[in-house]
ROKOL-400073 format. One line per field, with one value per residue (C-alpha): residue in one letter; x, y, z. Coordinates in steps of 0.5 Angstrom, whole numbers. Last residue first. Layout:
// residues N
resn [a:...] .
x [X:...] .
y [Y:...] .
z [Z:...] .
***
This chain:
// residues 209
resn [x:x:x:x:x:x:x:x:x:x:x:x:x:x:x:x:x:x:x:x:x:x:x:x:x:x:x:x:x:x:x:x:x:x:x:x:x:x:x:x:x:x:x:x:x:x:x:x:x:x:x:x:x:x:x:x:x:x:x:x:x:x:x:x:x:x:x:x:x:x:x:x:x:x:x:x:x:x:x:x:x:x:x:x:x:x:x:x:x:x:x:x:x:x:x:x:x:x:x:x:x:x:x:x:x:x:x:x:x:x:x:x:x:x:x:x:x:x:x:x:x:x:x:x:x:x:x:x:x:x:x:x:x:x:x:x:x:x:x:x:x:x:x:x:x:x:x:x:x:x:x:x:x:x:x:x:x:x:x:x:x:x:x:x:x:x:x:x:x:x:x:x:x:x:x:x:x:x:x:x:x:x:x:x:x:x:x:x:x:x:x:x:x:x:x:x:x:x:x:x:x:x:x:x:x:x:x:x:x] .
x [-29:-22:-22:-26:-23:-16:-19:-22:-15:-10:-15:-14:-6:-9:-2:-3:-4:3:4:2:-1:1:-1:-1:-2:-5:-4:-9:-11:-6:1:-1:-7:-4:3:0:-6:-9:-7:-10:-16:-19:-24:-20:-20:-13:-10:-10:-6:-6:-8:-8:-11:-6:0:5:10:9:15:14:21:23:28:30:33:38:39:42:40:41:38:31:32:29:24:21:20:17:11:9:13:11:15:13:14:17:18:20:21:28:27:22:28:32:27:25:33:32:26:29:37:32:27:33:34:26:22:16:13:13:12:7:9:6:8:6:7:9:3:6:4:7:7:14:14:7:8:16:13:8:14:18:12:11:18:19:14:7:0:-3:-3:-11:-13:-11:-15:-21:-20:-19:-26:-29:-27:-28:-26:-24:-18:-13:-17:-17:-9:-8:-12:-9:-1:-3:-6:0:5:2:2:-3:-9:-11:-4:-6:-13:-7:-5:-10:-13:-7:-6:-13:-12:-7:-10:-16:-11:-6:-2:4:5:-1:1:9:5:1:7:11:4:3:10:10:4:7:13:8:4:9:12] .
y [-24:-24:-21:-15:-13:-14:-9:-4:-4:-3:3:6:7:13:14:23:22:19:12:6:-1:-6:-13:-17:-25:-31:-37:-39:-32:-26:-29:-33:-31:-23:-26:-30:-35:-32:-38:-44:-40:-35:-31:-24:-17:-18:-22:-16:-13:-6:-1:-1:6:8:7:8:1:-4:-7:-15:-15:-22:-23:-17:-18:-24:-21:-15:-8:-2:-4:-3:5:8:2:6:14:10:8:0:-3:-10:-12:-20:-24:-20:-24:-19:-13:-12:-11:-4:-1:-2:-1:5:8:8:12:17:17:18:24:28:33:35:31:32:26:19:13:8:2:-5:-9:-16:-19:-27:-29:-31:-25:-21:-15:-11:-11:-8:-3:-2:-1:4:8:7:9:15:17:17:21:19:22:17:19:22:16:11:14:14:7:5:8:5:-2:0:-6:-13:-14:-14:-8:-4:-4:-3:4:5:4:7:14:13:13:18:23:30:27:34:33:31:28:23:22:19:15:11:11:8:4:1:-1:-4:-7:-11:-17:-16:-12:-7:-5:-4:0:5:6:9:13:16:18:21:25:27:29:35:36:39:36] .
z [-16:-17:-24:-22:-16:-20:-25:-20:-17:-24:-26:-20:-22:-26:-28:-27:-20:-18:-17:-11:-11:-6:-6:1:-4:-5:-9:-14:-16:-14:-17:-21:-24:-25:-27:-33:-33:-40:-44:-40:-39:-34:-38:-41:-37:-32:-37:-41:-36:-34:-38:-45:-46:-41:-45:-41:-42:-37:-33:-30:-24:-21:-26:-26:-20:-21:-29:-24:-24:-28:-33:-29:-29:-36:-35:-28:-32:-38:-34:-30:-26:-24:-17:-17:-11:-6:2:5:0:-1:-8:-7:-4:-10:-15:-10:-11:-19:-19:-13:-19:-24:-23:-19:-24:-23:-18:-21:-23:-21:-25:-22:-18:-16:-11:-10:-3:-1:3:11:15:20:18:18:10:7:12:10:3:3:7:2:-3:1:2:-6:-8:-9:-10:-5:2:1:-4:3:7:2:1:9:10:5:8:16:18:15:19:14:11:18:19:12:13:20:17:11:15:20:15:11:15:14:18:22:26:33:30:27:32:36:30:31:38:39:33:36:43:39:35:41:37:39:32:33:39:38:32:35:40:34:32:39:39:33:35:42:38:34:39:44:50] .
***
């Protein structure tokens, strides 16, 4: 076989192990593969580095592996999504979505079908779009499903919520306190480069200690 099916091979079997409860002999496979590729997947560089955070390991490490499969298209968020899916984990999941860029004519029709994706997350709780390219589409979908969706305009300076930076008052327990504070939560963050969606994680960080 040749390097490029064996790597693929290594990341399914990575994930079996990681799903029967096996990580040791997950992470082996994982790293394994990876080296196979010289770290080009972000499948398998988000499934090692969430892999890592929910247990508490390599902390640095993980967030460096998930900035390198972080600029975003399609593919990687719904790969981004189907992690955060299959775990075994009773915490309902936050999904937070970036505009993505250069996807030419076919911008609104990829932006549309993440929503979709994004929606069918085991589990969601809230899907908080932030950018004009995302607001464009929500209309397209039920009063049901936008009921679970939080959009915020692109205005970086404004960036993210401002509950996020205020005391924890009665007035300020909006989404970002209920949904990450008091009861728990699988968040995942993800956008294109140019909507700075780091900003959205240094801010919970700060709020949450």
């Amino acid at each position: 076989s040749s390097s490029d099916e064996i790597w693929h091979i290594l990341y399914l079997r990575g994930i079996c192990f990681e799903r029967l409860d096996k990580w040791n002999l997950a992470e082996k496979d994982f790293i394994k593969s990876l080296e196979l590729i010289n770290y080009e997947s972000a499948d398998v560089l988000n499934y090692l580095a969430y892999g890592w955070l929910e247990r508490d390991m390599n902390i640095d490490e993980s967030f460096e592996m998930l900035t390198d499969a972080y600029n975003a298209n399609p593919t990687s968020m719904q790969s981004a999504m189907k992690t955060i899916n299959d775990w075994n984990d009773e915490r309902g999941r936050v999904v937070i979505l970036g505009d993505m860029y250069d996807l030419g004519d076919h911008a609104s029709e990829e932006h549309k079908k993440v929503i979709d994706y994004a929606l069918r997350v085991n589990k969601l709780r809230k899907l908080i779009l932030v950018g004009d390219k995302f607001k464009q589409e929500i209309n397209g979908f039920s009063e049901k499903e936008r009921e679970k969706i939080v959009q915020i305009q692109n205005k970086v300076d404004d960036f993210p919520f401002t509950e996020l930076i205020r005391e924890s008052t009665k007035k300020s327990k909006g989404v970002v306190h209920r949904y990450f504070k008091s009861e728990g939560a699988i968040v995942l963050i993800k956008g294109s480069r140019a909507m700075k969606m780091e900003r959205f994680v240094e801010s919970i960080i700060k709020f949450l200690q």
